[in-house]
C-alpha positions as CSV (number, residue, x, y, z in Angstrom):
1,X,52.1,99.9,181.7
2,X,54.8,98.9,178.7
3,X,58.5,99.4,180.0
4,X,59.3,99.4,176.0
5,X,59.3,102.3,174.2
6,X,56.9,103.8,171.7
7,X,58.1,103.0,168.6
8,X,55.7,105.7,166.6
9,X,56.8,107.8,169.5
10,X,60.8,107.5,168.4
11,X,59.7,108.2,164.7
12,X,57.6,111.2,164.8
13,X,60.8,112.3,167.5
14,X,62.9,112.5,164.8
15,X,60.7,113.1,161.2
16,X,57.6,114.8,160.1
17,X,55.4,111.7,159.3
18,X,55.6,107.8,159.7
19,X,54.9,107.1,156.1
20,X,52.3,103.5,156.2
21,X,52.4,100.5,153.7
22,X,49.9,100.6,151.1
23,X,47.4,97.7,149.7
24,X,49.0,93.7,150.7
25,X,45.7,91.9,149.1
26,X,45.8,94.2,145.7
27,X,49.0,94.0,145.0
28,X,48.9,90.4,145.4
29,X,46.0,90.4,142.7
30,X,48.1,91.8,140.6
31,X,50.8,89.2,140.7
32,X,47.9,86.8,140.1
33,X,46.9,85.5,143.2
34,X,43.0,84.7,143.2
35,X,41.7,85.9,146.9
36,X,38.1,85.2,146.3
37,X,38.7,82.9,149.4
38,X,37.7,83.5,153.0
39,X,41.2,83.2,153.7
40,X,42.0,86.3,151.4
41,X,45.0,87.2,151.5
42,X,46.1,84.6,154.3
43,X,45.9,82.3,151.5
44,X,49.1,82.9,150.2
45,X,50.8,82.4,153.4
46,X,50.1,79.1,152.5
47,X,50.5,78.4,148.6
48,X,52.9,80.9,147.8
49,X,54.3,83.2,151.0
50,X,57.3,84.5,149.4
51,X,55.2,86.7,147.3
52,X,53.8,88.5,150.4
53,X,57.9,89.0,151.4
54,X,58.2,90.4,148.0
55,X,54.8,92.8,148.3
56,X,56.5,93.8,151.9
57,X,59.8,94.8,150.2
58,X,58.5,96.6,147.4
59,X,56.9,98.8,149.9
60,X,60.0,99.4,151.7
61,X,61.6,100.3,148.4
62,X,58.7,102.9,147.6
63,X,59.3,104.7,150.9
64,X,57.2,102.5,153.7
65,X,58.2,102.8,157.6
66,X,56.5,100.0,158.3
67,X,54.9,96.7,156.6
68,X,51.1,95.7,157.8
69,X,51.4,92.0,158.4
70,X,49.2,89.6,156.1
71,X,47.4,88.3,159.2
72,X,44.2,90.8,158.7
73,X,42.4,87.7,157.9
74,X,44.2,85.3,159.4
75,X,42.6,83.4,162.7
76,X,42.2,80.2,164.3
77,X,38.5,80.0,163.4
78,X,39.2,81.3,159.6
79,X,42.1,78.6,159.2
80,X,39.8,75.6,161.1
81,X,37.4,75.7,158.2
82,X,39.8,74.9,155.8
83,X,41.0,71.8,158.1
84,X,43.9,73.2,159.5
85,X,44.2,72.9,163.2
86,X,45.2,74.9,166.0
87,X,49.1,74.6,166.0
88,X,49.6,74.5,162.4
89,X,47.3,77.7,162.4
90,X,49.5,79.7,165.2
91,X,52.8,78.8,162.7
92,X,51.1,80.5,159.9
93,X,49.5,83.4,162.1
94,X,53.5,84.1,163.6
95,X,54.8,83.4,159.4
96,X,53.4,86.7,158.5
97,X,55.5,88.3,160.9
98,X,59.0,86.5,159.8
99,X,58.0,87.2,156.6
100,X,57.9,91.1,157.3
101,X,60.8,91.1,159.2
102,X,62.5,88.9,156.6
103,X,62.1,91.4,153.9
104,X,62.1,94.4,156.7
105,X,66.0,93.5,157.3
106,X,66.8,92.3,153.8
107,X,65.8,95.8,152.9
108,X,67.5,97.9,155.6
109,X,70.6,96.0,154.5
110,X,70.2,97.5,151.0
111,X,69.0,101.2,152.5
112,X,71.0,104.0,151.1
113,X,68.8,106.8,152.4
114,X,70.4,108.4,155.9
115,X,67.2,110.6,156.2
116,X,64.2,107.7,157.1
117,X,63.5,105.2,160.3
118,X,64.3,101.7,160.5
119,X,60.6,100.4,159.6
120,X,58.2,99.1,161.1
121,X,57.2,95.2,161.4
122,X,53.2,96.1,162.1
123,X,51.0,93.1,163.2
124,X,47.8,93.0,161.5
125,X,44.7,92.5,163.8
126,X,41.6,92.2,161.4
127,X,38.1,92.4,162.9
128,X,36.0,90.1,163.8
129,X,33.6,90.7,161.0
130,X,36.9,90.2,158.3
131,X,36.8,86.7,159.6
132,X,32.8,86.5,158.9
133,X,34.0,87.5,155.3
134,X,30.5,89.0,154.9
135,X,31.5,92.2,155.2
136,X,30.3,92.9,158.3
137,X,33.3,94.5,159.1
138,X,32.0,97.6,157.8
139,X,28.7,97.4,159.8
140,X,29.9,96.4,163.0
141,X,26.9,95.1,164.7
142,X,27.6,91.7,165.2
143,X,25.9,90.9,168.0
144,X,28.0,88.7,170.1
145,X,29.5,89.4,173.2
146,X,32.7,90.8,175.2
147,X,34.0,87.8,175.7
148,X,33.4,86.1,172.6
149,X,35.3,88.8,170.8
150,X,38.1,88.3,173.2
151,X,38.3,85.0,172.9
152,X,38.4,85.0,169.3
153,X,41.0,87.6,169.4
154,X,43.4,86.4,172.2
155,X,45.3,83.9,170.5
156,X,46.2,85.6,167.1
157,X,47.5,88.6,169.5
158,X,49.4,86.6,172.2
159,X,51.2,84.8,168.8
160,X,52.1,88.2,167.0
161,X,53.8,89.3,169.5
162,X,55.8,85.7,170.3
163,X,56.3,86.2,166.8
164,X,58.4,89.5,167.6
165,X,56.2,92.4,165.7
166,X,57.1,96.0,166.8
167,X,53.4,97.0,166.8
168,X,50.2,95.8,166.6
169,X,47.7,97.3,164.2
170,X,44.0,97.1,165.0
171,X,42.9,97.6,162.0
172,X,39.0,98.5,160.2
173,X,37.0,98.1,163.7
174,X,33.8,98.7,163.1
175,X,32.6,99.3,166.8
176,X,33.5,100.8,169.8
177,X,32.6,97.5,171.3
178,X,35.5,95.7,169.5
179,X,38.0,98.7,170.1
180,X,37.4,98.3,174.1
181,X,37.7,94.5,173.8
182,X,41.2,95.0,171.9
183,X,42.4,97.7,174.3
184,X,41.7,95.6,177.1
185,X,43.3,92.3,176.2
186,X,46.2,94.5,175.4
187,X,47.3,94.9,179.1
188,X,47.8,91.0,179.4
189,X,50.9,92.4,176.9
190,X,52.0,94.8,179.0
191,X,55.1,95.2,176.9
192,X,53.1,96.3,173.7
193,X,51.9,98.8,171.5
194,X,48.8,99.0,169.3
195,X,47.2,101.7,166.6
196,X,43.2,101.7,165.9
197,X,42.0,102.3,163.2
198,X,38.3,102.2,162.6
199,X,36.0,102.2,159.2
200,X,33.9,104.7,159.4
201,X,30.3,105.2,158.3
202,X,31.4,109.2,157.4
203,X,33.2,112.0,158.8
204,X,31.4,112.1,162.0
205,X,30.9,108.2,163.0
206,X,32.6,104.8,162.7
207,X,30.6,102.0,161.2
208,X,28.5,101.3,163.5
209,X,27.6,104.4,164.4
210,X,29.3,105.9,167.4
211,X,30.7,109.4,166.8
212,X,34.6,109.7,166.3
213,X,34.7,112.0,169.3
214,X,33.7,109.6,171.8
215,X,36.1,107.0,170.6
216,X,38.7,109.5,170.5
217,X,38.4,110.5,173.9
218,X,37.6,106.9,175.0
219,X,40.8,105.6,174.3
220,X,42.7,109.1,175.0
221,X,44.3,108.0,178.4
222,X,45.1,104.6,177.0
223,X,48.7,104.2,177.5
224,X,49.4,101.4,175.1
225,X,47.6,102.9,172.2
226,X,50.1,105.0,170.4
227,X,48.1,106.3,167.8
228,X,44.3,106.4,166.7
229,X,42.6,106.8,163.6
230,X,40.7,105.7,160.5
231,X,41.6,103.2,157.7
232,X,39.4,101.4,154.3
233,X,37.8,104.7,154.0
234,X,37.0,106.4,150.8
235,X,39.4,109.7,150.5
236,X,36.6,112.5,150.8
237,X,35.8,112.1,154.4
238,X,39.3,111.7,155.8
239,X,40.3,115.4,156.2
240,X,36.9,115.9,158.2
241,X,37.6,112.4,160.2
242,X,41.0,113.5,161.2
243,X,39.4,117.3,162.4
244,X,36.9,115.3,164.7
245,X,39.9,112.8,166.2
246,X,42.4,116.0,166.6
247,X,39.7,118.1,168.4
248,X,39.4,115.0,171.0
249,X,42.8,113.6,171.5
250,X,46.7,114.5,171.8
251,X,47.4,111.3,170.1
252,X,49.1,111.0,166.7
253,X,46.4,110.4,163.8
254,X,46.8,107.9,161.1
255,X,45.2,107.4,158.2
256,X,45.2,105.1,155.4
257,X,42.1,105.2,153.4
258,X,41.2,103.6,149.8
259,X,42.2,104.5,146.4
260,X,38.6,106.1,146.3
261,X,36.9,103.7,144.4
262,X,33.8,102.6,146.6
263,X,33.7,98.4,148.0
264,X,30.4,96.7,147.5
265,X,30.7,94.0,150.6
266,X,28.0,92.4,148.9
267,X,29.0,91.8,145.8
268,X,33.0,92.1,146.5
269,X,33.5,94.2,143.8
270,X,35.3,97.6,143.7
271,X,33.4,100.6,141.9
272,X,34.3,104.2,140.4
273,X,37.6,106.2,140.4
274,X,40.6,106.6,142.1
275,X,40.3,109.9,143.7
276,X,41.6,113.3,141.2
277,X,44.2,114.7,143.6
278,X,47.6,112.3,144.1
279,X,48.4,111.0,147.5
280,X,51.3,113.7,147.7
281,X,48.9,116.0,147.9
282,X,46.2,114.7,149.6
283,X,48.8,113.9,152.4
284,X,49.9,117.7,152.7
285,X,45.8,118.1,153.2
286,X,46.2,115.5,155.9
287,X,49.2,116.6,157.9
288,X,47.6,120.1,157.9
289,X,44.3,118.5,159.4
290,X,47.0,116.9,161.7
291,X,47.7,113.5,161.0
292,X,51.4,112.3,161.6
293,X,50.3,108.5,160.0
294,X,49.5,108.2,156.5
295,X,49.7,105.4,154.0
296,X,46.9,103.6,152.0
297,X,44.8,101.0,152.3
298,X,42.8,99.0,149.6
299,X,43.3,99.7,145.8
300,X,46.1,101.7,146.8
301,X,50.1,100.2,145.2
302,X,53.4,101.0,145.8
303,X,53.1,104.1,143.8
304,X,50.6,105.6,146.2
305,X,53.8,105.3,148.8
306,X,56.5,106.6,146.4
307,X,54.5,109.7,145.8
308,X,54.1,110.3,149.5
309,X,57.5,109.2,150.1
310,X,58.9,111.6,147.5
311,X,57.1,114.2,149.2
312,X,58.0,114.3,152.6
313,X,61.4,112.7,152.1
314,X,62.9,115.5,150.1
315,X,60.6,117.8,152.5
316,X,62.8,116.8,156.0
317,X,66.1,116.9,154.0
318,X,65.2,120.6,152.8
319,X,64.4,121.2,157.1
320,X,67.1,119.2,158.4
């Protein structure tokens, strides 16, 4: 059990939501980065990382209490192919980190605003199917074992938190199986905290297929996951999602789904329209549904996060 303390915990303490980061791969697209790369956006942590600590701080400025790490993508196994060995590949995995935190403290040294948190440095942890870069990630069956996926996943974690992130984010997990491997090799860090998040097949299942109600409960008495939800989903089935996760745990519910354009794994190509309502809105929906997390995911931009922040900012100084 983790002597630290909660760090969602101390935020939803004191305000109504813990507003999320939005999109780190699209927004580097749209500086002109090219992450048609297995790598994605771990790529620029090598050619051109103080773009990511300008992505991070952009967010802060928007309104984010926390920055998602660029390590979704970023392994052992993913950097290996590209001839970069072990050591070398830890020192990049813990760079994402520092580069959060970099921009994290450069911006809290700017902060005007008395009424939000110190953010959040939050540890990307990427399935193992983001690493497959087939998009498997959003199928979830991928046939290996327990000990394969902890294996895989064991060293990225152990240098994340050496790295000093506040929080852990499992992130798009298509499978129960995956979630239980996570959860477990987080009590070899007895001093940390996680979220899950999983992609989800619709309202009623994750990817794979198991219904949100048992994962919900599953992980319900797990004392180092502080909050469980959905993320990389299209904007129609969240309200429904977060019903089915609030009817089976007491956990805080985060969610940070897509623009609402629709991903084609297969072709990695990004179809349709953002969704009509604006995230202000959609995250009063949300909180009413009952989740206390909410940001976006891909597609999404710092404006996605202003408009929530503008929200629910000016909301707690009205209460307060």
């Amino acid at each position: 059990m983790s002597n630290k303390i909660n760090p969602i915990n101390s935020i939803l303490s004191q305000h109504s939501i813990m507003i999320l980061d939005g999109a780190l791969a699209t927004e580097l697209e749209a500086h002109g980065c090219n992450l048609a790369d297995p790598l994605w956006s771990a790529r620029v942590l090598i050619e051109n990382p103080d773009l990511i600590y300008q992505v991070h701080l952009d967010y802060f400025r928007a309104g984010a209490d926390c920055a998602i790490t660029a390590s979704y993508q970023a392994t052992i196994e993913g950097f290996a192919a590209r001839g970069i060995q072990d050591d070398e590949a830890l020192e990049l995995i813990k760079k994402t980190v520092l580069l959060a935190k970099r921009a994290r403290d450069d911006f809290w040294k700017e902060n005007t605003e008395e009424n939000r948190p110190k953010p959040l440095v939050v540890a990307s942890v990427g399935p193992y199917g983001a690493y497959l870069a087939d998009g498997s990630e959003y199928v979830g069956n991928y046939g290996v074992s327990d000990e394969t996926l902890a294996a895989f996943h064991r060293p990225r974690i152990s240098a994340l938190i050496e790295a000093g992130a506040d929080l852990l984010a499992f992130e798009t997990i298509p499978s129960l199986q995956e979630a239980r491997v996570l959860n477990s090799l987080l009590s070899e860090f007895p001093e940390a905290y996680a979220w899950l998040s999983f992609s989800l097949k619709n309202e009623d299942e994750i990817s794979e297929g198991t219904k949100l109600a048992e994962c919900a409960s599953f992980f319900e008495h797990s004392e180092q996951i502080a909050a469980i939800g959905l993320n990389c989903a299209p904007t129609d089935v969240v309200t429904g999602a977060i019903q089915k996760f609030r009817e089976n745990t007491k956990k805080p519910i985060l969610v940070y789904p897509n623009s609402g354009e629709t991903y084609n794994p297969e072709t990695k190509t990004w179809h349709g329209e953002e969704q009509c309502k604006a995230f202000d809105t959609l995250s009063e929906e949300w909180y009413q549904a009952g989740a206390r997390l909410i940001g976006g995911c891909c597609r999404t931009a710092p404006r996605h996060i202003e408009e929530i922040s503008k929200k629910w900012r000016s909301a707690q100084v009205l209460n307060q």
